[in-house]
mmCIF file of the N, C-alpha and C atoms, coordinates in Angstrom:
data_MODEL
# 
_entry.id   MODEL 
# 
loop_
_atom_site.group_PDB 
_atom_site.id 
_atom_site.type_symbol 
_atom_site.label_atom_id 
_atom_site.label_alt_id 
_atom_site.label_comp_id 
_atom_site.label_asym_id 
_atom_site.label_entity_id 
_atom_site.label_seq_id 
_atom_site.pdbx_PDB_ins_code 
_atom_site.Cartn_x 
_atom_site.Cartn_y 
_atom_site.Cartn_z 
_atom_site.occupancy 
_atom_site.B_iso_or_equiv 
_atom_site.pdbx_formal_charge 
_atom_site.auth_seq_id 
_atom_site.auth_comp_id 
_atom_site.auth_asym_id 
_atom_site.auth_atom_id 
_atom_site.pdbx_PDB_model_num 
ATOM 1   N N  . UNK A 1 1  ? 11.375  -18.173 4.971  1.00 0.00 ? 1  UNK A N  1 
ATOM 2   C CA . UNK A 1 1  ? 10.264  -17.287 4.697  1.00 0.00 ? 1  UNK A CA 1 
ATOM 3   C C  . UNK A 1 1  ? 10.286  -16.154 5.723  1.00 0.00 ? 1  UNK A C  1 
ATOM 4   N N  . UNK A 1 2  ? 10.920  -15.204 5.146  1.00 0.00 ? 2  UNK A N  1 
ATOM 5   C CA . UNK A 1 2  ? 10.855  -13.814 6.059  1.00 0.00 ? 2  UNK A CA 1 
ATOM 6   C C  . UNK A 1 2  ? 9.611   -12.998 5.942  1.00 0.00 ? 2  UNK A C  1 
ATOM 7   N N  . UNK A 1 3  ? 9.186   -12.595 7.091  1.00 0.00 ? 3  UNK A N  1 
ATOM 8   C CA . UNK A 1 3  ? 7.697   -11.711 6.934  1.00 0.00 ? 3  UNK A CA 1 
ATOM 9   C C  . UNK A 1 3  ? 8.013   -10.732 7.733  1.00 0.00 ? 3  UNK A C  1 
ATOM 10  N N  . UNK A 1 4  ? 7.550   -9.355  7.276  1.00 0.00 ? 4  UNK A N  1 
ATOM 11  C CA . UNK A 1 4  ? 7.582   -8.455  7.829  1.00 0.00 ? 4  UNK A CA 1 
ATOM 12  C C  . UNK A 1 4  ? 6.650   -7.233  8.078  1.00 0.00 ? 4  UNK A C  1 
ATOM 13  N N  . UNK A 1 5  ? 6.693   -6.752  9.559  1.00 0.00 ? 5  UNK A N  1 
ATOM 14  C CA . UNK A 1 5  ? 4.960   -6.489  9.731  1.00 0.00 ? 5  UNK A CA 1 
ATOM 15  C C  . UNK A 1 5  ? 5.097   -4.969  9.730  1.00 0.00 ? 5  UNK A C  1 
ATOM 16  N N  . UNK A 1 6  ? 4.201   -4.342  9.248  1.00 0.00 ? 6  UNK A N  1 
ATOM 17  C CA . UNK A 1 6  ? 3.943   -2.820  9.016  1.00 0.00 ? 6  UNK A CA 1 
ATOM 18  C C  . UNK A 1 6  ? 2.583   -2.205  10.182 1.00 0.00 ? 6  UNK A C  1 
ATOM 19  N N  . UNK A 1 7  ? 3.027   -1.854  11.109 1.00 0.00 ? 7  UNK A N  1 
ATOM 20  C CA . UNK A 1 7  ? 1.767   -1.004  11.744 1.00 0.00 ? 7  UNK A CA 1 
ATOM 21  C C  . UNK A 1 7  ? 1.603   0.335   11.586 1.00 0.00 ? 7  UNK A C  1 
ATOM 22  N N  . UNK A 1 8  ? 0.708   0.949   11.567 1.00 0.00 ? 8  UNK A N  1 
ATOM 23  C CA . UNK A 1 8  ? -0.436  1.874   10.891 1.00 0.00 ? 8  UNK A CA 1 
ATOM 24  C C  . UNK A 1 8  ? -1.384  2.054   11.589 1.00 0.00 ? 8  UNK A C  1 
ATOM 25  N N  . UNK A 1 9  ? -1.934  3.185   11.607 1.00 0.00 ? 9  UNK A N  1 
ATOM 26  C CA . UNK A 1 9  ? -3.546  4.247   12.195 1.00 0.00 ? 9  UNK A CA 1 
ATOM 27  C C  . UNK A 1 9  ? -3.898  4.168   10.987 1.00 0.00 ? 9  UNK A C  1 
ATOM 28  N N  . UNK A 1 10 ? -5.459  4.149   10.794 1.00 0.00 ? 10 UNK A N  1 
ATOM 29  C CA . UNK A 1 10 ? -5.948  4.508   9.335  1.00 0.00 ? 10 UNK A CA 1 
ATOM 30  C C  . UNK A 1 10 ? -7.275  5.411   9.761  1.00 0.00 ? 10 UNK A C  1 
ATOM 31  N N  . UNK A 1 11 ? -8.104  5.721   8.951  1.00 0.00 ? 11 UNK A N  1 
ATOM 32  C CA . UNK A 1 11 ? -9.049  6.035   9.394  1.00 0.00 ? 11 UNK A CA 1 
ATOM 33  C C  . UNK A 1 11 ? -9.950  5.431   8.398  1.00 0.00 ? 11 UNK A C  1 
ATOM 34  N N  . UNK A 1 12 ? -10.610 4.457   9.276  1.00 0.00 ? 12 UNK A N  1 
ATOM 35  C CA . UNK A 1 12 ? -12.094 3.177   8.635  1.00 0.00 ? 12 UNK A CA 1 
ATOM 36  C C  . UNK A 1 12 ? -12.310 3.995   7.244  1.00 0.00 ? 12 UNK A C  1 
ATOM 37  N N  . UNK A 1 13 ? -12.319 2.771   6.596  1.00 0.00 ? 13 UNK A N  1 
ATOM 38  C CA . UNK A 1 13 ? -12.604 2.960   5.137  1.00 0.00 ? 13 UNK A CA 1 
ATOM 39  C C  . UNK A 1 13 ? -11.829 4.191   4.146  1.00 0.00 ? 13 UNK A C  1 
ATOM 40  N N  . UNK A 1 14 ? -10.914 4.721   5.308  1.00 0.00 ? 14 UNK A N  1 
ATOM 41  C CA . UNK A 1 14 ? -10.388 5.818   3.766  1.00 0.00 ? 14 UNK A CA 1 
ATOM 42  C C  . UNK A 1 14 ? -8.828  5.589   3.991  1.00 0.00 ? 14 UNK A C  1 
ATOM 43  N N  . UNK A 1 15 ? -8.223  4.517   3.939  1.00 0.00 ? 15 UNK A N  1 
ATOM 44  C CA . UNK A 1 15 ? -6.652  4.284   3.784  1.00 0.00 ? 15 UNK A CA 1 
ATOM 45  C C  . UNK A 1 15 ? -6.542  5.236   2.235  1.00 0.00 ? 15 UNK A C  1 
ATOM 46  N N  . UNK A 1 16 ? -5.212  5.346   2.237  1.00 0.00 ? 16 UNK A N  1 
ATOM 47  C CA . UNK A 1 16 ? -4.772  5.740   1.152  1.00 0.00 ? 16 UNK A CA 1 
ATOM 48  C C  . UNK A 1 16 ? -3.018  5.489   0.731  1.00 0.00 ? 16 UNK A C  1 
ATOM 49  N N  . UNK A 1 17 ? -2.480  5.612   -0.095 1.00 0.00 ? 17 UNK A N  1 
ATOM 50  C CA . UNK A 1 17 ? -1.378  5.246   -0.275 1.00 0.00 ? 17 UNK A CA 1 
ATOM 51  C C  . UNK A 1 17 ? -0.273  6.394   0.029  1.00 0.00 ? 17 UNK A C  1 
ATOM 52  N N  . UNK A 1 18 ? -0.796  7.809   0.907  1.00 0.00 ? 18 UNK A N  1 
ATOM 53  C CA . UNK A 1 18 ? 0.224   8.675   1.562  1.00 0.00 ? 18 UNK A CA 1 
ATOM 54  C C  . UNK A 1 18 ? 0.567   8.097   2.419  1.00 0.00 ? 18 UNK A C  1 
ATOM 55  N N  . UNK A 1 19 ? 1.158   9.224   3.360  1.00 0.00 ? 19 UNK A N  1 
ATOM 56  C CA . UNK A 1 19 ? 2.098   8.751   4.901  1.00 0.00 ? 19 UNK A CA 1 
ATOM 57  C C  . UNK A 1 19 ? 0.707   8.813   5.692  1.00 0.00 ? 19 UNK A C  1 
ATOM 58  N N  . UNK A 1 20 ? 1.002   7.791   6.330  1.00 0.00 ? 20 UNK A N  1 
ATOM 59  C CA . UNK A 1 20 ? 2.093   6.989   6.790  1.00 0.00 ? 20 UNK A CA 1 
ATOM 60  C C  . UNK A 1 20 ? 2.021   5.552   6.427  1.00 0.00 ? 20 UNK A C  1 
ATOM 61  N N  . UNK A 1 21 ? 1.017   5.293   5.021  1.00 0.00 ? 21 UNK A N  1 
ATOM 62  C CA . UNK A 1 21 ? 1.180   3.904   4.819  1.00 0.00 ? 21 UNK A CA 1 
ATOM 63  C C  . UNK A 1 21 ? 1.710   3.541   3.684  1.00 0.00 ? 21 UNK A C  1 
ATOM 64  N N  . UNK A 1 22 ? 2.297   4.420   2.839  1.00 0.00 ? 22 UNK A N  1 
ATOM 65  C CA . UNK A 1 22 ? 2.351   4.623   1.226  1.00 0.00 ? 22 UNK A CA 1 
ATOM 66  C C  . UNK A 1 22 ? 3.925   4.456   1.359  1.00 0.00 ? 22 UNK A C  1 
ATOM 67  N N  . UNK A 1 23 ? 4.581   5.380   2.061  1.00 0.00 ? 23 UNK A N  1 
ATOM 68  C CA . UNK A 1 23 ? 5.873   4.935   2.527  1.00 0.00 ? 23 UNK A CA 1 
ATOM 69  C C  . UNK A 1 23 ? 6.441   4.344   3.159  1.00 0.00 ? 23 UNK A C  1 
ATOM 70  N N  . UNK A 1 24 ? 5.517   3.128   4.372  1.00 0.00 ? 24 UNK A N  1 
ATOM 71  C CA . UNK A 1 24 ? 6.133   2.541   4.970  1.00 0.00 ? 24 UNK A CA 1 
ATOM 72  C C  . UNK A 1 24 ? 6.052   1.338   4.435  1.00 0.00 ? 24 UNK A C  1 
ATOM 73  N N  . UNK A 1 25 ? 5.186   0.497   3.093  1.00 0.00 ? 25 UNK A N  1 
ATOM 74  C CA . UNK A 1 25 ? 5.197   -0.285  2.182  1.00 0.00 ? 25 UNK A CA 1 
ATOM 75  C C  . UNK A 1 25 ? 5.908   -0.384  0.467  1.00 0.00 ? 25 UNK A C  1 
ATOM 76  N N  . UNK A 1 26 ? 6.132   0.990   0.443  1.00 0.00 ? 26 UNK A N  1 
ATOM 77  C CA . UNK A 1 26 ? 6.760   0.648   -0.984 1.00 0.00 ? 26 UNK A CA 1 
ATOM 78  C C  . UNK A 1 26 ? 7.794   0.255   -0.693 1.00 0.00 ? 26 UNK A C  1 
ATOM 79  N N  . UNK A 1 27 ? 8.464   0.819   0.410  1.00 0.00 ? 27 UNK A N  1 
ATOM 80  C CA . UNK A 1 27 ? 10.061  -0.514  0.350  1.00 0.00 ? 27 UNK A CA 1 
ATOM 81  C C  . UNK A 1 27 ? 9.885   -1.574  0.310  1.00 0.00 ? 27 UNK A C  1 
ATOM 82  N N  . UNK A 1 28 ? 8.773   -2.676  0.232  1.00 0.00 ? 28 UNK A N  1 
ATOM 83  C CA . UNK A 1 28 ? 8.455   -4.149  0.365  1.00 0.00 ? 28 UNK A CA 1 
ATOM 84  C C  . UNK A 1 28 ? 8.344   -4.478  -1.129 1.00 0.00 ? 28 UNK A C  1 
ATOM 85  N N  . UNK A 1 29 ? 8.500   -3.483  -1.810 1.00 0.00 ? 29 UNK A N  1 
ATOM 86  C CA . UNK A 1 29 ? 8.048   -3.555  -3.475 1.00 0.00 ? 29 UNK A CA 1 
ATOM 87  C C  . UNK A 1 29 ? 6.754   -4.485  -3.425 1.00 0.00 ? 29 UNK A C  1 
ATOM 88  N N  . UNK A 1 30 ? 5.652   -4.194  -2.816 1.00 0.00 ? 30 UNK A N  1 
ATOM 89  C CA . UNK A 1 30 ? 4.651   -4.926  -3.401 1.00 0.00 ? 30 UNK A CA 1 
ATOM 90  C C  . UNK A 1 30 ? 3.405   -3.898  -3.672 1.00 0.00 ? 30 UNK A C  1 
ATOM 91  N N  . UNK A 1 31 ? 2.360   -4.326  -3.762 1.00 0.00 ? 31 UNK A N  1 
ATOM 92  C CA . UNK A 1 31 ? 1.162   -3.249  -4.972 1.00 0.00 ? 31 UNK A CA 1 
ATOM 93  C C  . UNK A 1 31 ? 0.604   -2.699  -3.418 1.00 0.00 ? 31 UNK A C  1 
ATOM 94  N N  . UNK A 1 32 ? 1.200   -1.410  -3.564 1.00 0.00 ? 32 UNK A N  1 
ATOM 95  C CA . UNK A 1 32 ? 0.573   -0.368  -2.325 1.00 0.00 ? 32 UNK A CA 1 
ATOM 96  C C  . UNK A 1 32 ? -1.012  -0.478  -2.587 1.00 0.00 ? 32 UNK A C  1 
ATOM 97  N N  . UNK A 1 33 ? -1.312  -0.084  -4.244 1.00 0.00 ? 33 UNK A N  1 
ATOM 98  C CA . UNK A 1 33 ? -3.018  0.207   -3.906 1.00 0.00 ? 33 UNK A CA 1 
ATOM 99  C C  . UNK A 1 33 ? -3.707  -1.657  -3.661 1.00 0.00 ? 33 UNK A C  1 
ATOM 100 N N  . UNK A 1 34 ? -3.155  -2.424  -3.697 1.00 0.00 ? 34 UNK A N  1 
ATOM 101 C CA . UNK A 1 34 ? -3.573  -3.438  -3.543 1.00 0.00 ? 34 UNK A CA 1 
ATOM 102 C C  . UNK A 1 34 ? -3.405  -3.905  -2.141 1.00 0.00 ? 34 UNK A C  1 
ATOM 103 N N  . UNK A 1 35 ? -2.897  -3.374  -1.186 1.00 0.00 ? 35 UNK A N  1 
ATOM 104 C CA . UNK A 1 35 ? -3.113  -3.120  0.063  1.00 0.00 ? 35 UNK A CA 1 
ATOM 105 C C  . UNK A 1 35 ? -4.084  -1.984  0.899  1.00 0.00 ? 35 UNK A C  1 
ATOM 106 N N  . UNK A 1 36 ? -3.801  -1.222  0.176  1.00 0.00 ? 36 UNK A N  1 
ATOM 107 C CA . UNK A 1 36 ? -5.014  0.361   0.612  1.00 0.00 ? 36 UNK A CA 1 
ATOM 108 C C  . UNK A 1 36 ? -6.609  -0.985  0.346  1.00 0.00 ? 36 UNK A C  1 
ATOM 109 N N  . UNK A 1 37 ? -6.499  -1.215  -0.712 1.00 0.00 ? 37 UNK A N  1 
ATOM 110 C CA . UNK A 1 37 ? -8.112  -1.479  -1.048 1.00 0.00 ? 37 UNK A CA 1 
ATOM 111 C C  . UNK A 1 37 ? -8.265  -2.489  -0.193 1.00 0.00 ? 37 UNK A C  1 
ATOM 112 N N  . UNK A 1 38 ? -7.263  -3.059  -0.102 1.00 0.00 ? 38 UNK A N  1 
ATOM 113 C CA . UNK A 1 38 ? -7.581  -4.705  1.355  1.00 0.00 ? 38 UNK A CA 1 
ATOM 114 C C  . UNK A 1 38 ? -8.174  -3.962  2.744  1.00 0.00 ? 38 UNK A C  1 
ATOM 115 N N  . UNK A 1 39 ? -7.370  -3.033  2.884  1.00 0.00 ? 39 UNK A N  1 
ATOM 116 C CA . UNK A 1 39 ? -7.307  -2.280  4.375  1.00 0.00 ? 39 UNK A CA 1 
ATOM 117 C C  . UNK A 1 39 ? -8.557  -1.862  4.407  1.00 0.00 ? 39 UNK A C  1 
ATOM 118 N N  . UNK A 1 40 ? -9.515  -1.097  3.064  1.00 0.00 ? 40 UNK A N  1 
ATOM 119 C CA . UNK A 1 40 ? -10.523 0.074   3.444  1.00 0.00 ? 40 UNK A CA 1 
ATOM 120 C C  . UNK A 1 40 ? -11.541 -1.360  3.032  1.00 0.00 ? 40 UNK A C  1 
ATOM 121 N N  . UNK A 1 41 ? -11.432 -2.116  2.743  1.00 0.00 ? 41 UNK A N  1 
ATOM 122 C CA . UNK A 1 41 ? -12.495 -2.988  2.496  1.00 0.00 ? 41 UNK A CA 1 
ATOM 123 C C  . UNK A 1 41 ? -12.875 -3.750  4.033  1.00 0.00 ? 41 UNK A C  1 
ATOM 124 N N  . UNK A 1 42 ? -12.060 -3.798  4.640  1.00 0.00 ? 42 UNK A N  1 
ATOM 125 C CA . UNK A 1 42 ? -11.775 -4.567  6.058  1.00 0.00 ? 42 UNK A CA 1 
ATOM 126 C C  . UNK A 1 42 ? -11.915 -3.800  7.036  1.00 0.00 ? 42 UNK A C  1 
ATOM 127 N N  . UNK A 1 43 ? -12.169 -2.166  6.970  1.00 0.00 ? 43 UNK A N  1 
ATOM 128 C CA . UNK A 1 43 ? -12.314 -1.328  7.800  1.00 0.00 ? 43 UNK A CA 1 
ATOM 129 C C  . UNK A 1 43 ? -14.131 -0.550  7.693  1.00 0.00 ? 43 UNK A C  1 
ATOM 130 N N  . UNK A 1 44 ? -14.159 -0.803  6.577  1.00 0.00 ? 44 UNK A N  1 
ATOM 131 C CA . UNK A 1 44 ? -15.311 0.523   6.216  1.00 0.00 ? 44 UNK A CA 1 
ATOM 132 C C  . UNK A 1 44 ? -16.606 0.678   6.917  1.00 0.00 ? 44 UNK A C  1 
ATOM 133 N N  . UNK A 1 45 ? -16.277 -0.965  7.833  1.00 0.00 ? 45 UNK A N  1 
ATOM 134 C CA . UNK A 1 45 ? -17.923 -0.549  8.980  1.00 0.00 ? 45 UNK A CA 1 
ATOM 135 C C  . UNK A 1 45 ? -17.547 0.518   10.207 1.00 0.00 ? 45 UNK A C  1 
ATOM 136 N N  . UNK A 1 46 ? -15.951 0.851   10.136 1.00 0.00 ? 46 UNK A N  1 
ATOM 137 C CA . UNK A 1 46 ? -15.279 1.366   11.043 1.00 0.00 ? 46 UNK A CA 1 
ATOM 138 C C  . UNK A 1 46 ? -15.193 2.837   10.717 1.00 0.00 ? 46 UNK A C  1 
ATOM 139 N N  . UNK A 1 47 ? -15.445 3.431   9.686  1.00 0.00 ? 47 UNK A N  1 
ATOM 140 C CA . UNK A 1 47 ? -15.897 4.818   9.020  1.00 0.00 ? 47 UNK A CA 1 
ATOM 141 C C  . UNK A 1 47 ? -15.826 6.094   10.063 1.00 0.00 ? 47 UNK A C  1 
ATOM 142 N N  . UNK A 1 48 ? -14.753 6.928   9.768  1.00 0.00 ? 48 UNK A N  1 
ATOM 143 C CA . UNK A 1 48 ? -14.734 7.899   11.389 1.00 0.00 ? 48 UNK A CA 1 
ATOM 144 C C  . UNK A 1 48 ? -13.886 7.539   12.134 1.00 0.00 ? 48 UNK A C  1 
ATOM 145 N N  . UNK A 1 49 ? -13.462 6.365   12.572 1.00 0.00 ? 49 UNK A N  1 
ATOM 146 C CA . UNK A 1 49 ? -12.785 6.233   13.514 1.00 0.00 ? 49 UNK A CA 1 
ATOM 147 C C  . UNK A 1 49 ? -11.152 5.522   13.046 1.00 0.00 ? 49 UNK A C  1 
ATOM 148 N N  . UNK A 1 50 ? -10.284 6.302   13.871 1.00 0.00 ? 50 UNK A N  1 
ATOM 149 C CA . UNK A 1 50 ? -8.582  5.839   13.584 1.00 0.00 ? 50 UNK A CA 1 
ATOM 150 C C  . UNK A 1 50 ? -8.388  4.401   13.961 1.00 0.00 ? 50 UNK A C  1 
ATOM 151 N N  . UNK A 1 51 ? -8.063  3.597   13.377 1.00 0.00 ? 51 UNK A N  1 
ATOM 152 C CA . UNK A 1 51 ? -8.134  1.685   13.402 1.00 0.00 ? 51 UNK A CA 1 
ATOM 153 C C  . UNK A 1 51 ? -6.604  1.723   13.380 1.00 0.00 ? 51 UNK A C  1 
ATOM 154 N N  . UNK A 1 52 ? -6.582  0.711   14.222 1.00 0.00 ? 52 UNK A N  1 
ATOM 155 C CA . UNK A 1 52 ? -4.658  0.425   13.866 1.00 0.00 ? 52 UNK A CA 1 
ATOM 156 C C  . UNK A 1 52 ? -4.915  -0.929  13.111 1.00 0.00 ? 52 UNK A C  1 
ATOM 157 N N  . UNK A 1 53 ? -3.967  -1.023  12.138 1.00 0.00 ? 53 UNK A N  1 
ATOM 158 C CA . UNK A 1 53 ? -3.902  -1.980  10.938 1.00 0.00 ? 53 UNK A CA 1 
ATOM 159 C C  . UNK A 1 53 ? -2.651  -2.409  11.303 1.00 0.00 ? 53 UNK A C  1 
ATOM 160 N N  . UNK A 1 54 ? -1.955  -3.654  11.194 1.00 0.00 ? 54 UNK A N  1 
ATOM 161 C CA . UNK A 1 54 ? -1.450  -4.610  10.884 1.00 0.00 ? 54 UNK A CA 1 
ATOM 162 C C  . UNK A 1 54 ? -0.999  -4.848  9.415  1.00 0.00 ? 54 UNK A C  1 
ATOM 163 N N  . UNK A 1 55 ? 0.109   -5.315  8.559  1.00 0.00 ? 55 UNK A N  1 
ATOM 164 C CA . UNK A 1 55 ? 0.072   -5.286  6.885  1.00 0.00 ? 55 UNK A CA 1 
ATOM 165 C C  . UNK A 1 55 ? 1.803   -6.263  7.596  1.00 0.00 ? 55 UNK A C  1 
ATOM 166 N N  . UNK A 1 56 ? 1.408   -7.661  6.949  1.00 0.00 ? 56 UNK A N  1 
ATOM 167 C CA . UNK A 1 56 ? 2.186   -8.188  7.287  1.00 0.00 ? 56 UNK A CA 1 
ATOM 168 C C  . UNK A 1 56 ? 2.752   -8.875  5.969  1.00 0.00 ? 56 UNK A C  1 
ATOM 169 N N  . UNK A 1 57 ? 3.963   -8.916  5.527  1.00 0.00 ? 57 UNK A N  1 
ATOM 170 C CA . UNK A 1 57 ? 4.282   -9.199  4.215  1.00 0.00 ? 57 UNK A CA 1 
ATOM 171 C C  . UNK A 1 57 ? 5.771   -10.094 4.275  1.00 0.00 ? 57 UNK A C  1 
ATOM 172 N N  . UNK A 1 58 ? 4.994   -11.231 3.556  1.00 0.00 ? 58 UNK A N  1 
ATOM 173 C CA . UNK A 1 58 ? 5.923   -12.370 2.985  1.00 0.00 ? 58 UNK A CA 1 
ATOM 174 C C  . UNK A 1 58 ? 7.116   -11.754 2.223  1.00 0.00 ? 58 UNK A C  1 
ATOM 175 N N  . UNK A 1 59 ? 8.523   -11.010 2.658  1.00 0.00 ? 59 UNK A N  1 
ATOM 176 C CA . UNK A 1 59 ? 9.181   -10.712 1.941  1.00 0.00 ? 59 UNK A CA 1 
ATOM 177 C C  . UNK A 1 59 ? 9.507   -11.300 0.115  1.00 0.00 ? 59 UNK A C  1 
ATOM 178 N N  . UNK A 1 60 ? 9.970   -12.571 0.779  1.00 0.00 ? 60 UNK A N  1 
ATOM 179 C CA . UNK A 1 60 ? 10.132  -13.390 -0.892 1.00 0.00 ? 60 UNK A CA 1 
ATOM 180 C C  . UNK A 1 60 ? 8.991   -13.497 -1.587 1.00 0.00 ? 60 UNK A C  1 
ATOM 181 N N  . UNK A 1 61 ? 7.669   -13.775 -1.086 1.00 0.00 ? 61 UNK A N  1 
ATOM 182 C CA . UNK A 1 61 ? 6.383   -14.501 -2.077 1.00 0.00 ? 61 UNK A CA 1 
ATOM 183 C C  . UNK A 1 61 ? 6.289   -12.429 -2.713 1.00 0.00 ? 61 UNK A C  1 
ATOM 184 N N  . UNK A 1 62 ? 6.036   -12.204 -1.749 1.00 0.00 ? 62 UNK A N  1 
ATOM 185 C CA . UNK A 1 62 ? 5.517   -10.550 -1.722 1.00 0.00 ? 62 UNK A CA 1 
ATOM 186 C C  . UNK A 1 62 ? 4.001   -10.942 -1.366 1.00 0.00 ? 62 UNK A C  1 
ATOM 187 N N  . UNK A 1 63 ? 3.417   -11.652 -1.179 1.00 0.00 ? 63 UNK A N  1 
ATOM 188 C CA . UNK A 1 63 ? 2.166   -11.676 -0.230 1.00 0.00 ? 63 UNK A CA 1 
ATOM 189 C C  . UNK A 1 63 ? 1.782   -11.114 1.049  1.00 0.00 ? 63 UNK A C  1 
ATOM 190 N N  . UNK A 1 64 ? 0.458   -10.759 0.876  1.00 0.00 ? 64 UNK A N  1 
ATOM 191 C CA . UNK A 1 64 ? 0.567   -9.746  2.606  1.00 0.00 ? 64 UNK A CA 1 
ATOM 192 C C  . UNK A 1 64 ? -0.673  -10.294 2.739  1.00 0.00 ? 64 UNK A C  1 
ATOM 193 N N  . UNK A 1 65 ? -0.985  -10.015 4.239  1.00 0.00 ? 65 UNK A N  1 
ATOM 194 C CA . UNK A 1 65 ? -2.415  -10.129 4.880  1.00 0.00 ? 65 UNK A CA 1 
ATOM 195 C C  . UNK A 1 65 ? -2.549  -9.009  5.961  1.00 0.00 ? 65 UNK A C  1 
ATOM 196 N N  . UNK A 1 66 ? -4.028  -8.421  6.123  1.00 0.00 ? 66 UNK A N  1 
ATOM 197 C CA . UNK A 1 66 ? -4.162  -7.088  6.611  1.00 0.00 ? 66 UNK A CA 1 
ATOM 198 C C  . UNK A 1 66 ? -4.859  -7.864  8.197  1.00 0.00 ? 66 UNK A C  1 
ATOM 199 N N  . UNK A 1 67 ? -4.544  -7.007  8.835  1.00 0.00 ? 67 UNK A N  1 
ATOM 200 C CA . UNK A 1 67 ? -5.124  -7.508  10.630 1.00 0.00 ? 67 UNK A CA 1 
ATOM 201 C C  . UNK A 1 67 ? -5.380  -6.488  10.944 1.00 0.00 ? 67 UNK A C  1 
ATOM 202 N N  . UNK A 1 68 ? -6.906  -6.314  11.245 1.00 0.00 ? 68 UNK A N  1 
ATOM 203 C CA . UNK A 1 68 ? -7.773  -5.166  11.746 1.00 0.00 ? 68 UNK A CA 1 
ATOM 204 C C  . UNK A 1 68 ? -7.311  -4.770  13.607 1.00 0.00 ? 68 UNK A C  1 
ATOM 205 N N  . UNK A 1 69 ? -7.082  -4.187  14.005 1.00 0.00 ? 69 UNK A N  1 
ATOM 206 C CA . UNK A 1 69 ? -6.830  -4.165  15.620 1.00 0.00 ? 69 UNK A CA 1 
ATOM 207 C C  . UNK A 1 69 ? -8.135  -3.042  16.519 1.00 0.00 ? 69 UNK A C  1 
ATOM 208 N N  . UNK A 1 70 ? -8.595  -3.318  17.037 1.00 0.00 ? 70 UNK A N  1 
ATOM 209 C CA . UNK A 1 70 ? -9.674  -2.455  17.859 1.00 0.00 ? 70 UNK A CA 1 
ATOM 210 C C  . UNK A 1 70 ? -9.654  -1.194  17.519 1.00 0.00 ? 70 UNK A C  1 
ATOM 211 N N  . UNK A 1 71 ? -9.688  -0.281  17.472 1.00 0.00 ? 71 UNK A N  1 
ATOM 212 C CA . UNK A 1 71 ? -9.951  1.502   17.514 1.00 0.00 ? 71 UNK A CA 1 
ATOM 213 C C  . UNK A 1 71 ? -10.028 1.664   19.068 1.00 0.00 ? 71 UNK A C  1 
ATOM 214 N N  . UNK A 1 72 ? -8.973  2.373   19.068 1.00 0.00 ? 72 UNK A N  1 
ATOM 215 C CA . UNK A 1 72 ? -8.944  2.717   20.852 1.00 0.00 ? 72 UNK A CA 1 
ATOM 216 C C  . UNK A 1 72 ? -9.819  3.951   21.127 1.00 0.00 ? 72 UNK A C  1 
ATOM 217 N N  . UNK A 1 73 ? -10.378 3.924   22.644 1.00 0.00 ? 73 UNK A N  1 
ATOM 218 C CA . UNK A 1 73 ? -11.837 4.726   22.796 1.00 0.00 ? 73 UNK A CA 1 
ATOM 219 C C  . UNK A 1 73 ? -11.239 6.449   22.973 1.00 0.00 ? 73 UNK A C  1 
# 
């Protein structure tokens, strides 16, 4: 089980599927907007501010899980 992790700046609640997260996941072939909506759902009390995200993906299953990381001051 290979997993492989994608880090990312977003800005709380408005991910989107451009750069720098749109292209650094479609090579994983898995559902970009089905990651955007994980990310802005997990961010949106964070609104305004650049969040570093985590997007860590089960190569074979194609499963991912999103990891919120602090917003630096």
């Amino acid at each position: 089980m290979e997993k492989e992790t994608i880090e990312v700046m977003v800005e709380g609640g408005k991910a989107t599927a451009a750069p720098p997260l749109g292209p650094s996941i479609a090579p994983l072939k898995i559902n970009v907007q089905a990651v955007v909506d994980k990310i802005n759902e997990k961010t949106k009390e964070m609104q305004g501010m650049q969040v570093p995200v985590k997007v860590i993906v089960d190569t074979e299953s194609k499963e991912f899980e999103v990891e919120v990381g602090t917003p630096p001051v």
